[in-house]
N, C-alpha and C positions, 0 to 999 in steps of 0.2 A: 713248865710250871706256871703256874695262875698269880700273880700279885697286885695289889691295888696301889701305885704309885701317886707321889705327890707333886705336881708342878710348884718346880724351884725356881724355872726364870723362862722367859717369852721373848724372841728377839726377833728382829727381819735379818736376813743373809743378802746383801742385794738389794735389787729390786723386787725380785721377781721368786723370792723364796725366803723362808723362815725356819729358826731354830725352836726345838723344846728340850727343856732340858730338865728333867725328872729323877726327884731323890731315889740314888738305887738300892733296890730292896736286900738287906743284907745275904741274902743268899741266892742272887742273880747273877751267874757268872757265863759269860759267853765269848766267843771267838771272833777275833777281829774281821768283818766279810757276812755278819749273820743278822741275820732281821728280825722282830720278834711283831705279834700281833696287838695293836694298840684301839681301844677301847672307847670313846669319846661319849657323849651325848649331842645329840640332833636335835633339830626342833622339832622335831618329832617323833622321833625314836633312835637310842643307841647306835651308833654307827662301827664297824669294824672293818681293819684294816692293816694289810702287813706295811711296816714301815724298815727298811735296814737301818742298823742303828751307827750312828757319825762320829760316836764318840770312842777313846780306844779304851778296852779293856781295863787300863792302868786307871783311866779315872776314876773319879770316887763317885760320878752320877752318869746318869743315861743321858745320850743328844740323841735327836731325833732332826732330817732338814728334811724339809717338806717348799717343792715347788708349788707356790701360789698360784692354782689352776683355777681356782672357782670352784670347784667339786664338790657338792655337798658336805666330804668328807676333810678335806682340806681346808672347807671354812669354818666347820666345826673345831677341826685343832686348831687352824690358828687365830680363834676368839681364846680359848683357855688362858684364865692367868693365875699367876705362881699364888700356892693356896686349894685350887684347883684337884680333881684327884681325874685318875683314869684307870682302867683295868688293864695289863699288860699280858701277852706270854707269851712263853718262848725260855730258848733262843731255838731257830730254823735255821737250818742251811747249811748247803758242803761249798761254800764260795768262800773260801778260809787263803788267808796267808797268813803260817806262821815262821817262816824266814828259815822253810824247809828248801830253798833255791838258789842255787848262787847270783843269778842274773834272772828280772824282770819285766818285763814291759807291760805296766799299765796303762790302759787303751777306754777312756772316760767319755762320755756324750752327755753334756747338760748336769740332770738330775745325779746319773749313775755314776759319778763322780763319789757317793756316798760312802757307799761298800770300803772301796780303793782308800779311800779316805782314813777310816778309819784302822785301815791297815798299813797305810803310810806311818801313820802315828803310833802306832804298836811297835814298829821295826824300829820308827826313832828311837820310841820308848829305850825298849829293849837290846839298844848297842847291836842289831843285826850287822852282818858285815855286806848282805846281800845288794847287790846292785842295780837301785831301780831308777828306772827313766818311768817318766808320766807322760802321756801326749794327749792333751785336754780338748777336746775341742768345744764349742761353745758359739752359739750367736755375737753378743758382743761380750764386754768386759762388762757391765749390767749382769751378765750371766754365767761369771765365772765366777766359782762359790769358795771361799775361803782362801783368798790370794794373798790377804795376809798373812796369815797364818802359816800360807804354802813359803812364800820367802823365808819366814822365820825358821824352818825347819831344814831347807837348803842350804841356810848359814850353818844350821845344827847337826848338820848330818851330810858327810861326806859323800857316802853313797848315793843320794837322791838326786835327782834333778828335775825340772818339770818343763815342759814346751808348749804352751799354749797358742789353741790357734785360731782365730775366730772368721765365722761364716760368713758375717756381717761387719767387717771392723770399724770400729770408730773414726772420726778425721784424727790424723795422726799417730795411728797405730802403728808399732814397726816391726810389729813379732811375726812370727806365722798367720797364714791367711787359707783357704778353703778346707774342706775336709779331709780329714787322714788319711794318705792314700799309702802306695808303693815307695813311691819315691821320696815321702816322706821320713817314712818308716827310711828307708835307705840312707837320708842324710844323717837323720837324727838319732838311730840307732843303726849304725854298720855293725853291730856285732848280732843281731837279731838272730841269729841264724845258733848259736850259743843259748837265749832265753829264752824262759818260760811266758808264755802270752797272758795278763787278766785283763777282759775286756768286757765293761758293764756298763746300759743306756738303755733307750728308747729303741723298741725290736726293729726297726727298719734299720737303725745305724750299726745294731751287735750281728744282727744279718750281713749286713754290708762289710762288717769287719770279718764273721767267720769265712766268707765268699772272700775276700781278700787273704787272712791268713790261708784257707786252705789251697788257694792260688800259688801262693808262695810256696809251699812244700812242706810249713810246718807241720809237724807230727801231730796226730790228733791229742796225744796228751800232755802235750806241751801248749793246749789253748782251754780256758778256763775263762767260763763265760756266766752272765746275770743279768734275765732281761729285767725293764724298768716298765711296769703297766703306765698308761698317761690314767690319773685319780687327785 
């Protein structure tokens, strides 16, 4: 479906990425994991583009995070300010969790943290009992996207946990350090071999995870994937 939304608020996430957040049109309903088509104007012409959407279901408006790449399209969204209107539609996408699992493992690179995201917050939402571990990986803490938000919800929700690990760490970093590997996967989820895989990013790194899940033996439908274009 086709609707013409109104920019309610504009914010940065980071450094290195920003939020939109758009009054939702009374009869936009969509699945937590799904992206819809966002509409902009250019300096020169209309720009379009799939964005997955941040926000969970239960809200009363649509989030949008968009990594601040320079991209034509990128800097067209993130001039917009609330007042603002765009063209939206949608919803796309079979990249769904609805806390049809008993056990999890979401598997985030950078951007693709989105999707997950806002399916983390759906499960909070909605009292799930399912059992998810996050393993984030990330450049630095600069580029890890809604940390606060993420503690808040690991207070909030028994179930959840998240492991973040970063590429590049900070001086004084004491969490996790290089990319998600086996052994990781092995410390931080020993039950792996029990859940269900979702794993969503930039195609080199969701490549490098399906070549690792499929290493491991997990079953091809028990891994559940969403690449992330660089835009």
């Amino acid at each position: 479906m086709e609707f013409v939304a109104r920019i309610a608020d504009a914010f940065p996430r980071g450094e290195f990425a920003f939020s939109i957040r758009l009054d939702r049109p009374k009869d936009f309903s969509f699945s937590p994991g799904q992206y819809m088509f966002i509409t902009v104007k250019g300096d020169k012409q209309s720009l379009t583009k799939h964005l997955t959407i941040s926000s969970s279901p239960e809200d009363e408006f649509l989030e949008v995070t968009k990594g601040a790449t320079g991209h034509p399209y990128a800097e067209a969204l993130r001039k917009l300010k609330p007042g603002d209107t765009v063209g939206i539609r949608g919803p796309y996408g079979d990249f769904i969790f609805q806390g049809e699992f008993s056990k999890v493992v979401f598997i985030a690179g950078g951007i693709g943290i989105t999707p997950l995201w806002s399916m983390i917050q759906h499960a909070t939402a909605m009292l799930y009992d399912t059992d998810i571990t996050l393993l984030y990986s990330a450049k630095t803490m600069a580029n890890v996207l809604f940390s606060e938000k993420m503690n808040e919800i690991a207070d909030a929700n028994p179930h959840f946990s998240a492991v973040v690990t970063l590429t590049r760490p900070d001086p004084g970093w004491s969490g996790r350090t290089g990319r998600i590997d086996r052994s990781m996967i092995d410390s931080e989820v020993p039950d792996w071999r029990e859940r269900v895989f979702f794993t969503s990013g930039p195609l080199v790194m969701v490549d490098a995870m399906l070549s690792l899940l499929k290493g491991m033996n997990v079953p091809e439908n028990h891994i559940k994937y969403e690449y992330f274009p660089g835009y």
